[in-house]
C-alpha positions as CSV (number, residue, x, y, z in Angstrom):
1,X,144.2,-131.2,-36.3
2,X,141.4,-132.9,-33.6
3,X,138.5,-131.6,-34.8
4,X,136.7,-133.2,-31.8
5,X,138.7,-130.0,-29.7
6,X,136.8,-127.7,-32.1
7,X,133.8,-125.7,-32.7
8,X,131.5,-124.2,-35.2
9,X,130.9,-120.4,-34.5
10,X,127.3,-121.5,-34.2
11,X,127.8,-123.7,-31.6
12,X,130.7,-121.8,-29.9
13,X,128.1,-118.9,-29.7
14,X,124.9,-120.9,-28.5
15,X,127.8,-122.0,-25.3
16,X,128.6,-118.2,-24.7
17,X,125.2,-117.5,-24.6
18,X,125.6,-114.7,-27.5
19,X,124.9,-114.2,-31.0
20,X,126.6,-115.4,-34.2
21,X,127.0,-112.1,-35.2
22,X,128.5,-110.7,-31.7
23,X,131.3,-113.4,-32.7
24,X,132.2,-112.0,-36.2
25,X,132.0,-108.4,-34.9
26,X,134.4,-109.5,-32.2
27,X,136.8,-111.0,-35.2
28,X,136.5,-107.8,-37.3
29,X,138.1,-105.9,-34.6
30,X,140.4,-108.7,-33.5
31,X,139.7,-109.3,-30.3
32,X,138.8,-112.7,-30.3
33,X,139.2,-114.6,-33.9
34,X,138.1,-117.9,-34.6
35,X,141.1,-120.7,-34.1
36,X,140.9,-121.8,-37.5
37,X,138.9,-120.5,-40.7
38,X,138.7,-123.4,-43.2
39,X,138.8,-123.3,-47.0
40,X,134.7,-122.8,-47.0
41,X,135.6,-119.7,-44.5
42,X,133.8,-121.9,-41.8
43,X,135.4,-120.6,-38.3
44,X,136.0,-122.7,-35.5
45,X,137.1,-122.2,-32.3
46,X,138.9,-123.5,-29.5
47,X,138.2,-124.8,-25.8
48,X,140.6,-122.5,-24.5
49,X,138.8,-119.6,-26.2
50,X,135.7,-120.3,-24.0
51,X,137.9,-118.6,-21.0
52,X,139.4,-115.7,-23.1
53,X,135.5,-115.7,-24.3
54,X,134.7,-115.4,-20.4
55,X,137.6,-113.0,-19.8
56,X,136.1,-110.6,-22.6
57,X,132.5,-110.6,-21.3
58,X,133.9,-109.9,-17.8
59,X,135.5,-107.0,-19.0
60,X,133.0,-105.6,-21.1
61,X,130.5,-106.5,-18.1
62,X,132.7,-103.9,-15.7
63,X,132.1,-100.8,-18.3
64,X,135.1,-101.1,-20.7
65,X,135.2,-100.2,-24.3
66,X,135.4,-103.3,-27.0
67,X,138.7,-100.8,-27.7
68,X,140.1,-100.6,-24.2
69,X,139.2,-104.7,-24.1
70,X,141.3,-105.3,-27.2
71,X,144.2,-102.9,-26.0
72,X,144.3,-104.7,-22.7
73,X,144.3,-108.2,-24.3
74,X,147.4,-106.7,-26.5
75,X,149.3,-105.7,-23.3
76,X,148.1,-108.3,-21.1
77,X,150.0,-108.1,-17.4
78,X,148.9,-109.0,-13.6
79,X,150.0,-105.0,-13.4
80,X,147.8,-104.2,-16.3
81,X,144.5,-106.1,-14.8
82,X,145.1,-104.3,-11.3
83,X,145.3,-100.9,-13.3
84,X,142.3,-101.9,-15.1
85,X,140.0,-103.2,-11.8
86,X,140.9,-100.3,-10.1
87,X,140.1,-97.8,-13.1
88,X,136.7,-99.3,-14.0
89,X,135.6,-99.6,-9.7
90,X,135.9,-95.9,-10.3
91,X,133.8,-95.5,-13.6
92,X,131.3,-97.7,-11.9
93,X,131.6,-95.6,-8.8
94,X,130.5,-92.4,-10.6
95,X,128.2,-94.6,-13.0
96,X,126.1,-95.2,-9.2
97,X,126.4,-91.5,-8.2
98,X,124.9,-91.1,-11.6
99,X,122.1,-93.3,-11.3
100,X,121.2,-92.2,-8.2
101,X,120.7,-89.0,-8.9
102,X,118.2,-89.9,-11.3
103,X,116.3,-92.1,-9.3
104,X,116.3,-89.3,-6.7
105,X,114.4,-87.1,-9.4
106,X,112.2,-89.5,-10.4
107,X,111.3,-90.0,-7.0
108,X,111.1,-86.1,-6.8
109,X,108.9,-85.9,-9.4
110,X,107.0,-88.8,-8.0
111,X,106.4,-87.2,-4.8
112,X,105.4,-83.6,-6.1
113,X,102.5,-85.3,-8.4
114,X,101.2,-87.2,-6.1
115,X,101.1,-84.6,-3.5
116,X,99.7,-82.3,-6.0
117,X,96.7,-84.2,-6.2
118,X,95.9,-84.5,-2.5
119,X,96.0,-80.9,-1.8
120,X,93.3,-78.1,-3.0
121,X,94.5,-75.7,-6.2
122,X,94.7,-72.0,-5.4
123,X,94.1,-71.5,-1.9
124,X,96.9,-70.2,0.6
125,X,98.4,-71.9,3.4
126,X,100.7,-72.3,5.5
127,X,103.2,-75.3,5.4
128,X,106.5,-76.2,6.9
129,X,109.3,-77.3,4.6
130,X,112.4,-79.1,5.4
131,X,115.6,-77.8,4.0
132,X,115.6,-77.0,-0.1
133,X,118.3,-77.8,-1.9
134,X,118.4,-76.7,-5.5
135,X,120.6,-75.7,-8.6
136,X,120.6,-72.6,-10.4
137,X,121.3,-70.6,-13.5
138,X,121.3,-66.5,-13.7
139,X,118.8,-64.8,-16.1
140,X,121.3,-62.2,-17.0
141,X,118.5,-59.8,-17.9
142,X,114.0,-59.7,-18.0
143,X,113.7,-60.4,-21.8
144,X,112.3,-63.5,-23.1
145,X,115.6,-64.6,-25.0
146,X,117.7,-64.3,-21.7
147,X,115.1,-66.4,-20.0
148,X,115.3,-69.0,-23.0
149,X,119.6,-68.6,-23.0
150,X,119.2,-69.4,-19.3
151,X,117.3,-72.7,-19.4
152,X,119.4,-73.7,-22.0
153,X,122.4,-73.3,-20.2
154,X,120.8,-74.7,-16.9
155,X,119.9,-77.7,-19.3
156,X,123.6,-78.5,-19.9
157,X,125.3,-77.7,-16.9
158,X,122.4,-80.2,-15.0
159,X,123.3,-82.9,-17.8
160,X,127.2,-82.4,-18.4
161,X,128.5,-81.0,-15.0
162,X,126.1,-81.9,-12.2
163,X,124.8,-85.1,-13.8
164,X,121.6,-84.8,-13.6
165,X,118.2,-84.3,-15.2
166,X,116.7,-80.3,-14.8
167,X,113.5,-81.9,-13.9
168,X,112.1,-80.5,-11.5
169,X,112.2,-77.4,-12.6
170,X,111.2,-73.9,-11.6
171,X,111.9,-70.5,-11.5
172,X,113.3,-68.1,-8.1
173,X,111.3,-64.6,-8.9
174,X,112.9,-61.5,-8.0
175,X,111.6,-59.2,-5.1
176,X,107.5,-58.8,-5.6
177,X,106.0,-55.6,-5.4
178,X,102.5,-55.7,-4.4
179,X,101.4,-53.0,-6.0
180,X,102.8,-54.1,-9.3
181,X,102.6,-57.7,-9.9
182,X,101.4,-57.5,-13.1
183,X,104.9,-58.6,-15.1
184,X,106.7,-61.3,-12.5
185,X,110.1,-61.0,-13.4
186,X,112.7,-64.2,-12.6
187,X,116.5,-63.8,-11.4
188,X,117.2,-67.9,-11.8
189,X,116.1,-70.8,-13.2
190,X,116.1,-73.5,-10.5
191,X,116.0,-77.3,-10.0
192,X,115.1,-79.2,-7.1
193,X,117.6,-81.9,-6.3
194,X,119.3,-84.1,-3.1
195,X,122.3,-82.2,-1.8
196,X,125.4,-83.7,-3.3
197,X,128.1,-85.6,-1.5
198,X,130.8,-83.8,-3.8
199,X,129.8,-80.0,-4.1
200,X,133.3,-78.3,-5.8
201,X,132.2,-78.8,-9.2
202,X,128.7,-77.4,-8.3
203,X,130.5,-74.1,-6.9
204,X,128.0,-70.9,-6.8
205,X,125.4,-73.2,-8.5
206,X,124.2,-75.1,-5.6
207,X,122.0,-73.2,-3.5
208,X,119.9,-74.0,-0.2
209,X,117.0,-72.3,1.4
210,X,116.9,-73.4,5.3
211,X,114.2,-75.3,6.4
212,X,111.5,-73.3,7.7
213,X,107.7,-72.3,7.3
214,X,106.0,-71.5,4.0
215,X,103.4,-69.7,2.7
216,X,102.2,-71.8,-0.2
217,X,100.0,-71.8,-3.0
218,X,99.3,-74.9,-5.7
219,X,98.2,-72.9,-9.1
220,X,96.3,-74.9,-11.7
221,X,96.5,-73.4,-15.0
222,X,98.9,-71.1,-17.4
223,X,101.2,-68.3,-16.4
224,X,98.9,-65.9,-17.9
225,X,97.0,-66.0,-14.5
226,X,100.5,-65.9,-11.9
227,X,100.2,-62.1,-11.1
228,X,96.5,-62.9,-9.4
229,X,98.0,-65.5,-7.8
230,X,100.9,-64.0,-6.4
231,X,98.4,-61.2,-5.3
232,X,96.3,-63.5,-3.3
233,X,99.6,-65.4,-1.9
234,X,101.0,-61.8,-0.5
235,X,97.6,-61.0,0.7
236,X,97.7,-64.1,2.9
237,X,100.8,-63.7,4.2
238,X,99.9,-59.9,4.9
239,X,96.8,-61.1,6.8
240,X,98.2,-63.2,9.0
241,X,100.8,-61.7,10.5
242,X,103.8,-63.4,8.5
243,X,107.0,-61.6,7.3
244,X,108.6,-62.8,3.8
245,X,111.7,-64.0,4.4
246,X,112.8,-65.4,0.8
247,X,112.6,-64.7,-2.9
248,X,109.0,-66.8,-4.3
249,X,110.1,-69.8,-5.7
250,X,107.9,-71.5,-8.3
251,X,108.6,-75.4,-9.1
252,X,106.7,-76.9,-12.3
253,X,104.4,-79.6,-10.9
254,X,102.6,-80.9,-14.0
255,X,103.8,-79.9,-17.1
256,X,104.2,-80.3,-20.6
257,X,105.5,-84.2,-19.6
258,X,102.0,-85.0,-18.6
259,X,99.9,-82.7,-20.5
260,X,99.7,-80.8,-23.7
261,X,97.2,-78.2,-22.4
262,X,98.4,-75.4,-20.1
263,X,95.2,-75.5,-18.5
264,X,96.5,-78.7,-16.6
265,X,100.3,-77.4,-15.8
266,X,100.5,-77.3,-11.8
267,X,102.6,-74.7,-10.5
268,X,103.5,-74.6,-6.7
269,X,104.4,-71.3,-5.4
270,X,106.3,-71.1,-1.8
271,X,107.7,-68.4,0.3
272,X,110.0,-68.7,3.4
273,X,107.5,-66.6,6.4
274,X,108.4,-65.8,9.9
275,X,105.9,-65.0,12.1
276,X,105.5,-61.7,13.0
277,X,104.7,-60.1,16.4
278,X,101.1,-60.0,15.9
279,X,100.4,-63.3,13.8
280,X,98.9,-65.7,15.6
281,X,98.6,-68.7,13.1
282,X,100.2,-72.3,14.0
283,X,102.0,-73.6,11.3
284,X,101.1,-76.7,9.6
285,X,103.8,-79.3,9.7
286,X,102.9,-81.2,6.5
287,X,104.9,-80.2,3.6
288,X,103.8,-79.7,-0.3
């Protein structure tokens, strides 16, 4: 035997960089074992075990399973590492879409705070939204353990189907009846999200209100006080001159994530207007 072609696991692992207990977990599953274990259960390894060392990492480094690695080192083939480059360029290729849809809500969520403190709490206006593009889950029915069934449901379909986070979230209310806004009652739970490139899993659940004008309202505060809200929301619209064109959407600005007092929750309230033949109020081009 040369030992001058061999190394101590401690050295071996200080020249891959790793740990000397990433190199014994590696030999307890067998996918790389040390060249030769002596009588003192020293292990050494090879030179040539640097590359299948390198070859592992690689591997690993592209998304695969220490499993799938040991399987593909058992069945090793020019075929078989084609197969494999080609399956994990996939993975990764979701693994992006993933990530990206996560930076896009935390840029969402970004945005919506920072616009939230520019702009002054309950007082209507006028403001001109591009288009909205949004997920959403049916509250089957107006008690409180439908609404609670329904974000739970949106929760999972957001995380396991659409892959991505429910925040932002918000509610679409059913049609408001001025005259009785003191119980608002909620048809879907929504989230605001970037339109995706693949819809056909997304199916009824993706839903897009056109770009357009808004009557708007920023509320500051719990949802005991949303019916006076609403009521001075409908009165704007009523005053000058606009025609509802949409459901109200509410989208949770601040929430519980920042705060653990209601009194600081920011809820934005919007409503697609048209103007109507005797309005004569110019729309604000600034969205919030």
């Amino acid at each position: 035997m040369n030992d001058m072609a061999l190394f101590s696991s401690g050295e071996f692992a200080t020249m891959c960089n790793v740990s000397r207990e990433l190199l014994l977990y590696y030999d307890r599953i067998g996918i790389l074992k040390p060249k030769v274990v002596r009588d003192n259960r020293y292990r050494y390894y090879s030179v040539e075990q640097l590359y299948l060392f390198d070859a592992i990492r690689f591997f690993v480094d592209a998304g695969m399973s220490t499993k799938e690695v040991k399987d593909y080192f058992d069945h090793r083939s020019t075929s078989l590492f084609l197969e494999s480059i080609e399956g994990n360029i996939k993975n990764m290729e979701e693994q992006r879409d993933i990530l990206d849809a996560k930076i896009g809500m935390m840029e969402r969520m970004l945005y919506i705070t920072h616009r939230s403190l520019l702009f002054p709490k309950e007082e209507p206006r006028l403001s001109f939204w591009d288009e909205f593009c949004m997920l959403v889950t049916d509250i089957p029915d107006d008690t409180e353990s439908a609404y609670i069934q329904a974000v739970c449901d949106h929760s999972d379909f957001c995380r396991n189907v659409a892959h991505v986070s429910k925040f932002p979230m918000g509610r679409v209310a059913k049609a408001l009846d001025r005259n009785n806004l003191s119980d608002i009652e909620y048809q879907q739970i929504m989230t605001w999200t970037s339109k995706p490139a693949e819809t056909s899993q997304l199916a009824s659940r993706l839903k897009i209100r056109p770009r357009g004008n808004c009557a708007v309202i920023l509320h500051q505060g719990g949802r005991e006080g949303l019916p006076e809200v609403y009521g001075r929301l409908l009165d704007y619209i009523e005053e000058n001159g606009l025609i509802a064109c949409s459901p109200a959407y509410e989208l949770d600005v601040n929430t519980y994530l920042m705060s653990d007092s209601s009194e600081d929750y920011l809820i934005h309230i919007s409503i697609l207007v048209d103007a109507g033949p005797e309005s004569t109020h110019i729309p604000s081009r600034q969205p919030v």
